[in-house]
Every structure is written in C-alpha cells, then in structure tokens.
KELOMI-223008 format. One record per residue (C-alpha): residue in three letters; x, y, z. Coordinates in steps of 0.2 Angstrom, whole numbers, padded with zeros to 4 digits, always signed. Example, Ala and Ser with C-alpha at 12.3 -4.5 7.8 and 13.67 -1.06 7.14 Angstrom:
2
Ala+0062-0022+0039
Ser+0068-0005+0036
This chain:
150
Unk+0375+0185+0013
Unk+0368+0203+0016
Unk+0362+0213+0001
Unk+0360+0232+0001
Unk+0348+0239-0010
Unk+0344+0256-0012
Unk+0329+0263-0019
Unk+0323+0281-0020
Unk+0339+0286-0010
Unk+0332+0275+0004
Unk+0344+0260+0009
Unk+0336+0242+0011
Unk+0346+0226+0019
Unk+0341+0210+0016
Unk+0349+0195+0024
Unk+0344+0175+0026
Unk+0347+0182+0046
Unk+0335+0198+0046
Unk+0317+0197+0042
Unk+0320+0198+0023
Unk+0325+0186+0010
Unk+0325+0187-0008
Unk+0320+0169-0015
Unk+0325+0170-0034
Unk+0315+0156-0045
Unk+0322+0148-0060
Unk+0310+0156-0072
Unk+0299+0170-0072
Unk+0296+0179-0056
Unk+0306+0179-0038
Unk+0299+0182-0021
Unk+0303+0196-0007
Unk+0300+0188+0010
Unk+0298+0204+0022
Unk+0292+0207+0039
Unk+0282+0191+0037
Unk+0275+0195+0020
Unk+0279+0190+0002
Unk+0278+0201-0015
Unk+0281+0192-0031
Unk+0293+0204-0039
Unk+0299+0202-0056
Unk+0316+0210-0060
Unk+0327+0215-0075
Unk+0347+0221-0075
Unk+0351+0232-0089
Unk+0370+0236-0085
Unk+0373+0242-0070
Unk+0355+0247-0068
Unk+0341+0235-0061
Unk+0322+0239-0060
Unk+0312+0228-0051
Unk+0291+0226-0053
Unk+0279+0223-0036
Unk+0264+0228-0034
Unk+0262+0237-0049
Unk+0275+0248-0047
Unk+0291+0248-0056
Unk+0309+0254-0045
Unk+0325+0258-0053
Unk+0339+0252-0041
Unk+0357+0251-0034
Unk+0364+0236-0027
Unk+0376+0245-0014
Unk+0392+0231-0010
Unk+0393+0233+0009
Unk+0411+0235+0009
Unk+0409+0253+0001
Unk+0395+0257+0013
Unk+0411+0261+0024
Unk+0423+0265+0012
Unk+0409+0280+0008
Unk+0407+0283+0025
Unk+0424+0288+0026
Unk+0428+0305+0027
Unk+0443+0313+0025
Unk+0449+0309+0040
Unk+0447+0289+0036
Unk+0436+0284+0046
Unk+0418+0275+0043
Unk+0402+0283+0047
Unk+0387+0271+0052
Unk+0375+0269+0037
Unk+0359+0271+0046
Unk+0357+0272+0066
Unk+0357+0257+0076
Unk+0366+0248+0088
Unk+0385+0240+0088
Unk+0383+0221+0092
Unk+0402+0218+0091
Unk+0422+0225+0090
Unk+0433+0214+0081
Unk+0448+0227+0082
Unk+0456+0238+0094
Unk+0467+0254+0091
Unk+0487+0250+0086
Unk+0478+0235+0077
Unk+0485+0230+0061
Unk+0471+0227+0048
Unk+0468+0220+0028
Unk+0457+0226+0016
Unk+0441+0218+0019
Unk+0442+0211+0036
Unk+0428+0213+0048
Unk+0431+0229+0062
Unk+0413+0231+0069
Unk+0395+0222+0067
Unk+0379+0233+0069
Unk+0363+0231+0069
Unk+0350+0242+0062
Unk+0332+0239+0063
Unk+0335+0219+0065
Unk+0347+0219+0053
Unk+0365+0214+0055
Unk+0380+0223+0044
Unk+0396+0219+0045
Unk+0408+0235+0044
Unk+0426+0230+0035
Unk+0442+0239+0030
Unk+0441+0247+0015
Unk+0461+0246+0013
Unk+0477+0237+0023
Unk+0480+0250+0038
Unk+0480+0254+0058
Unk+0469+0257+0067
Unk+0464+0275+0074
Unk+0452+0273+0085
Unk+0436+0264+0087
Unk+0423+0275+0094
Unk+0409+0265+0101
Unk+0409+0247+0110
Unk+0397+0234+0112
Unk+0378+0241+0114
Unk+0383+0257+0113
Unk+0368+0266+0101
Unk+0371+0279+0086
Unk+0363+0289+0075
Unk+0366+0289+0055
Unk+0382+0298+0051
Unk+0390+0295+0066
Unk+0409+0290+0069
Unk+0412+0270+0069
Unk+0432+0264+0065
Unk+0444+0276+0061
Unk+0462+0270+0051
Unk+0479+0282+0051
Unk+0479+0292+0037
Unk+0488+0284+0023
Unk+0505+0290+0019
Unk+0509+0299+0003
C-alpha cells in the first residue's frame, strides 16, 4: 500500500512498488529504504502528530490518506487536481460513468512512483482530462464528477 508523507510542505510517496519502503521493526528503530539507500529512523506518534529521527535530525510530519489528496484537489468545480507533475499510466472511467466513493478513476505516476487517484464521493463522471501518457504539471485538471445536487 502507498503512504504519503508530507514534511516541510513537501509531499513524499513510499510504496513496496517505487524505490521506497519503510521496514518497521519490532522494537526500537525502523528502516527507510530509499533510492537504494537506507536510514535507520526512529519515530514517535503523539496524536495526530508524528516526528521521525534520521540522521540527526528530527521532522514533524503528516501522513496524507491518498484518497484526500484528490478530494483536496478538488475545486469547486469537483474535480481532482494532480498532486505533483507526472505522467497518467492509466483511466479506469470515462465520462457518463457512474462512480462510488473510493473507486479507482486514474493511476499516475510521478517520479517512479505510482498513485492511485479515487472518488472522493458516489457521482458521474464529468470529464476526464487526460489519457494514457499524457504528461501534466502540479495542479493540473485530472477527473472531473457533476456537481452535487443540493
């Protein structure tokens, strides 16, 4: 499963699939496998809160649930906005589609990284606005939904 961490406003994907894993251990310190290096990281949850230790440093940080990365990409026109620039690998849904809450419209990849895009709500779709290869930049339109009713 992807995990999105963001630290110092920067967002950070890990994923068994990409080039970074985090390996918890059973006591004491876990490990950070990333671009072919590791850092013994130590970290601590104090409510929603979690700081993390590596190199002599300590990081306050988020874990972001990938499913609001689109829901906050959504603007008032309901549609989700690419989290960071990349390319769209695939396009589960087409426009007229019916949709649930949570089911997988679009995969992108951004620097190796695969994110699955998903319906933040039960809706239509819109419009998709890219396809297959097509490259974007941060910010930029993905799926749209019909505005809800009401």
């Amino acid at each position: 499963m992807n995990r999105i961490f963001e630290i110092g406003g920067e967002r950070h994907e890990i994923s068994p699939y990409g080039n970074s894993e985090l390996l918890p251990m059973d006591d004491g310190p876990s490990w950070l496998l990333h671009g072919g290096s590791s850092h013994r990281i130590w970290m601590a949850r104090d409510g929603d809160r979690i700081f993390v230790r590596m190199n002599g440093r300590t990081y306050e940080i988020e874990e972001i649930d990938p499913r609001s990365t689109a829901k906050d990409g959504a603007a008032a026109d309901d549609t989700a906005k690419a989290p960071m620039p990349g390319t769209v690998i695939s396009v589960e849904v087409k426009a007229g589609q019916t949709v649930r809450d949570g089911e997988v419209l679009m995969t992108i990849e951004s620097m190796k990284l695969q994110t699955q895009i998903t319906a933040w709500r039960d809706g239509e779709v819109e419009a998709v606005h890219l396809a297959p290869g097509d490259e974007f930049d941060r910010g930029a339109p993905l799926v749209g939904l019909k505005g809800e009713e009401g």
